[in-house]
Each structure stands twice: as structure tokens, then as C-alpha cells.
N, C-alpha and C positions, 0 to 999 in steps of 0.2 A: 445359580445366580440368576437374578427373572431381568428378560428385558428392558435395556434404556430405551426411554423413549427422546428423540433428537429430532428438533425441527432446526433443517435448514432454511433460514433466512436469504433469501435473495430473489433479483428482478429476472433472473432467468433459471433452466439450468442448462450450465454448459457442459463441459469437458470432466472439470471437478468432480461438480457434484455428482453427476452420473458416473464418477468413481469413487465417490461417498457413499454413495445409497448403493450401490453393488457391494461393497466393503463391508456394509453394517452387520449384516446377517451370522458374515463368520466370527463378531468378534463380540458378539448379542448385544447390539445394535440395530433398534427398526427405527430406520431414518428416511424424516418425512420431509418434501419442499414446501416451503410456505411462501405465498408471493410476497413481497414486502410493500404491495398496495391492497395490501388485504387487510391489513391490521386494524385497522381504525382503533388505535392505542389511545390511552387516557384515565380509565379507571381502572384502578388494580384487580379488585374483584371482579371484575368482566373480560382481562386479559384472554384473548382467543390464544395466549403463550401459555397457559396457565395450566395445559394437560401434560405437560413436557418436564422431562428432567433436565434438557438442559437447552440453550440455542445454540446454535455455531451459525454467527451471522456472517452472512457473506454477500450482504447488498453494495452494487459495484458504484451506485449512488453516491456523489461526493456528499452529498448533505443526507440521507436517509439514515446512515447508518449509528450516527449518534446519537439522534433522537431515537431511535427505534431500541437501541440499549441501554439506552437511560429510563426509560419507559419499562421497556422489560424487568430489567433491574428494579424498581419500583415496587412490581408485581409482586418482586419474591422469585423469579424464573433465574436462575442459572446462565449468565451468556457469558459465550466464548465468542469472541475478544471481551475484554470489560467495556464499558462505557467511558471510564476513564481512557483507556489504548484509545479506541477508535476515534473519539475527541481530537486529541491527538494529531492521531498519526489523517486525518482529514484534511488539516489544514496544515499547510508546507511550514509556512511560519511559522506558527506557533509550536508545532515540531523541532523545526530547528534550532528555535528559542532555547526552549526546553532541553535540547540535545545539547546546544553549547552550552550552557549554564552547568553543565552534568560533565564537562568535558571532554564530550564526545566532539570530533573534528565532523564540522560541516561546511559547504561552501560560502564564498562569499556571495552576498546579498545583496540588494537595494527592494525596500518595498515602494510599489509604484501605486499612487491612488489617482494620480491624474498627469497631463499633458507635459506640467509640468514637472512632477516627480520623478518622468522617462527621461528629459532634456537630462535632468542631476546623474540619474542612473547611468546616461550614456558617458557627460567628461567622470565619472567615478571608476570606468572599466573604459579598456580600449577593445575595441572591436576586433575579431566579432563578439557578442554577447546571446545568448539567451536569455530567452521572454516567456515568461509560463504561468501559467495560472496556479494562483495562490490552494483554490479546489481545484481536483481535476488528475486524473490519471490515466495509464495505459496509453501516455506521449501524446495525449488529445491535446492541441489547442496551445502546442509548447512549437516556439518558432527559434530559428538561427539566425541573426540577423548581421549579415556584413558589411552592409554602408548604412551612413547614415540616413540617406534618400529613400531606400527600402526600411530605414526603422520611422519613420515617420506615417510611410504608407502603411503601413502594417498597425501603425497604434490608431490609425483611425478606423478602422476594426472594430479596436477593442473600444474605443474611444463610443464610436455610435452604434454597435449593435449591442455591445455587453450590456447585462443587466447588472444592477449595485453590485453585486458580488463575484458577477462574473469579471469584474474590471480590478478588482486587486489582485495584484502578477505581482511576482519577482522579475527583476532582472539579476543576471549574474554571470560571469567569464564563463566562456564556452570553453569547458575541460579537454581539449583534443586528444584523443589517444586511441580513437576506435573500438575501446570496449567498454566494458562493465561489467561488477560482480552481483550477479542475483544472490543470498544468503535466506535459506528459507528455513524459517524454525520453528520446529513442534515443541509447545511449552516451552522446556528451557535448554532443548536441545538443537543443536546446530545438525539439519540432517543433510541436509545436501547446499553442494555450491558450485556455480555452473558461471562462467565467464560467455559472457553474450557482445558479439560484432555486429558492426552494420550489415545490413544486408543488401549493400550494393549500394544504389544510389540514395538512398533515407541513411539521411546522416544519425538517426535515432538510434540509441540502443535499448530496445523495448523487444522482448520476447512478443508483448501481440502484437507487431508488427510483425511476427515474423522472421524476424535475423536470426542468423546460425548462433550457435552454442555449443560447448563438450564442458566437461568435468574442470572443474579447479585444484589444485593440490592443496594439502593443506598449508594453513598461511598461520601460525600463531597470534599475528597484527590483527588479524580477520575476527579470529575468535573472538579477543580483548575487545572488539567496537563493537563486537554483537553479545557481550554480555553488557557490556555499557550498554547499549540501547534497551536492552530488557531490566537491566536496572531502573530505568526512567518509567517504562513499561508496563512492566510486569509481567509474568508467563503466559505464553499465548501462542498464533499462527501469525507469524507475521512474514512478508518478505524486505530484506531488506538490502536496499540498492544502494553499492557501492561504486564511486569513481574512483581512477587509479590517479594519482596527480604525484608530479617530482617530489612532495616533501613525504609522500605515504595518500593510505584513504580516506574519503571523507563520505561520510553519509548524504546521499542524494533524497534519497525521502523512503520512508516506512509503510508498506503497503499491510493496509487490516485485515484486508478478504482475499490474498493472493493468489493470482494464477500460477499451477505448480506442475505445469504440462510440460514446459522446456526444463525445467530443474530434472522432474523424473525422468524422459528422457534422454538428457544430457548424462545423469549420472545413477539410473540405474535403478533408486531408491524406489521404494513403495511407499507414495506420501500419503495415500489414503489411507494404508492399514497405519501408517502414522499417526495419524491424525486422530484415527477412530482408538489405537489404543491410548493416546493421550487424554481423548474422553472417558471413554471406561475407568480410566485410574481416576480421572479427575470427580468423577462421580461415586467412587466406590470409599 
């Protein structure tokens, strides 16, 4: 069988991908990084994607990553996530939309476009609440806010530094409970799931933060919302983050290009050679 050729899409390479591109070789896989400020995307015929069997985008880019697969897709190029996923799972909203409409449990919301939309947002939930950007991931830019005096100070922030886009946030009840479920799945398989704590004083639960983690047992509830979500979806890499709340979980938001550093170490899994034999099948 003659080698795949895979270009990695993304603005760095981290952890992953330097366990993508080591992975390739054994599973006849020659997998290349591509900067994703290199493309100068537009015309299909001239696509710098266009030598590639397949992409596997992984720009951590809250806006890059849709136009870059929608583009690609265009081309005629092969990308993993789809364009439609990444769309998606980009903007919280319109995810979540998406995800209740489907019946998938997600949290409650308020979208916030201005000074006043925060005032509504705040008698709509009792405090505390989080405050988080509509784009935006890896717990960047997402606040806890306990009085009312600190949510005022804090939206004049977003109020005078945000730029148009960066200023639509959710607000929504602050889920208490110390953890969360990372669920990280190759295609359409569920490979690992890793329950992630604060870590210490960062009330966050975000593996690149840093917070501890170990293995999750399996949970049949778990499964049922992460076939739900890829039904909406479709087959792909995605991770996706669960809160645990009295009535069951709710979907917190769906990562496209997922960090799978604390999953594999928490529970063991090889998500690389994962990852790469879901390419090869997907291309063969």
C-alpha cells in the first residue's frame, strides 16, 4: 500500500503533533506540518493543500480554522474535521444551538452583545455566573464572577478593549462541582475519558491549565451524549467537555483540534496511533 501523504494544519507544533508526525511512519503515514499563516487560500487550482491526501486541521485559531476548511474543501482536499464540524464546534453558540435542537443537554445561557444584555444576563441567574467568550478556548478569557461589583468591573474589559467579535460572551450558572469530563473521539469511536479537577487555586477545569486528572469509568449516559454530539457532527477528532450537574451531563462546548496530552496520560490510550489509523482507514 504506497504512502499517505497528511498535512498537519496548525499555528504551532506542540505535544500532539510531535506525536502525529512520530506515529506516521509506522502506520504508512508521511505527515507534514503546515503553518496555517502560510496558505494564502482562494483559488482551488493553486491550493498549496493540493499535493495532500488528506488534512488533519489542527489550528488552535478560534476564527482560522473554518475558513481554512471551507477553502480546503473547495480545493477537492480531504479535511479532517469537516468544515461543516469546525463551523460548528468554533462558536459556543451556535454549537449549543445546534446541540439543543438535537437534544443534546447543554447549559443554560444568556448571549450578551452589550452593557446592557450583561445587566439581563445577571437578574436571569443568581450568582455566581460565568462570563466567557462566545470564540475562544483552552479557559482563555472565561471569568467567575461573584458580586455584582466585580461583574461590572470585569465587563468594562470586555466592554473597551474587546474588538466586535471578541465582545459576544455568554453568560451562564457557574456549574460547582470541581470536575469535568474530557471525552476524546477518533471518528466514531469513543477512545478515552479522563475526569479533570482544579488544580488548586484556578477554579478552571481545563487540562492546559494544567489540573490533575485519572481515567473515568465507563458511564453509558456518557456514551448516549457523545454519539448525540457526532450525530450533529459527524465522524471526526473531537474532544468533548462534559459537566457533571444534579439532573445528569450537559455538554460544555466541542473542541475541533483537541489537546490529547492529559486523556493519554490519564488513561493510557495511544491517541496518536489512533488518530493515524482512523486516517488510513479513512483514506483507503
Amino acid at each position: 500500500m504506497p504512502t499517505r501523504s497528511i498535512a498537519i494544519v496548525a499555528d504551532r507544533i506542540a505535544w500532539e503533533e510531535r506525536q502525529l508526525i512520530q506515529a506516521g511512519p509506522e502506520l504508512g503515514l508521511a505527515v507534514e506540518w503546515i503553518n496555517d499563516e502560510s496558505l494564502c487560500l482562494g483559488n482551488p487550482d493553486t491550493s498549496a493543500l493540493a499535493g495532500f491526501d488528506a488534512v488533519l486541521l489542527r489550528s488552535r485559531s478560534y476564527t482560522r480554522g473554518g475558513l481554512i476548511a471551507t477553502l480546503a474543501e473547495e480545493s477537492g482536499t480531504r479535511v479532517i474535521n469537516s468544515a461543516h464540524a469546525i463551523n460548528l464546534c468554533e462558536n459556543k453558540a451556535v454549537l449549543r444551538t445546534a446541540l439543543r435542537a438535537a437534544g443534546i443537554p447543554v447549559p443554560e445561557f444568556r448571549m450578551v452583545f452589550s452593557r446592557s444584555d450583561f445587566a439581563k444576563a445577571l437578574t436571569a441567574f443568581e450568582l455566581p455566573v460565568v462570563l466567557k467568550p462566545v470564540y475562544g478556548g483552552m479557559g482563555k478569557r472565561v471569568t467567575l464572577i461573584r458580586d455584582s461589583d466585580l461583574a461590572n468591573s470585569v465587563y468594562d474589559y470586555v466592554e473597551d478593549l474587546g474588538h466586535a467579535f471578541e465582545q459576544a460572551c455568554l453568560v451562564e450558572p457557574f456549574l460547582a462541582g470541581g470536575a469535568s469530563v474530557r471525552c476524546l473521539v477518533v471518528g466514531t469511536e469513543l477512545v478515552g475519558v479522563a475526569e479533570f479537577s482544579t488544580g488548586g487555586e484556578d477554579w478552571r477545569n481545563n487540562a492546559a491549565l494544567g489540573n490533575t486528572s485519572h481515567a473515568a469509568s465507563d458511564d453509558p449516559y456518557v456514551a448516549k451524549i457523545v454519539s448525540g454530539v457526532l450525530d450533529v457532527l459527524g465522524p471526526g477528532i473531537y474532544g468533548v467537555d462534559l459537566f457533571r450537574t444534579p439532573k445528569g451531563y450537559v455538554v460544555n462546548e466541542v473542541n475541533h483540534a483537541p489537546g490529547f496530552r492529559g486523556v493519554a496520560t490519564a488513561t493510557g490510550v495511544n491517541v496518536a496511533v489512533a488518530i493515524g489509523n482512523y486516517l488510513e482507514e479513512a483514506l483507503s
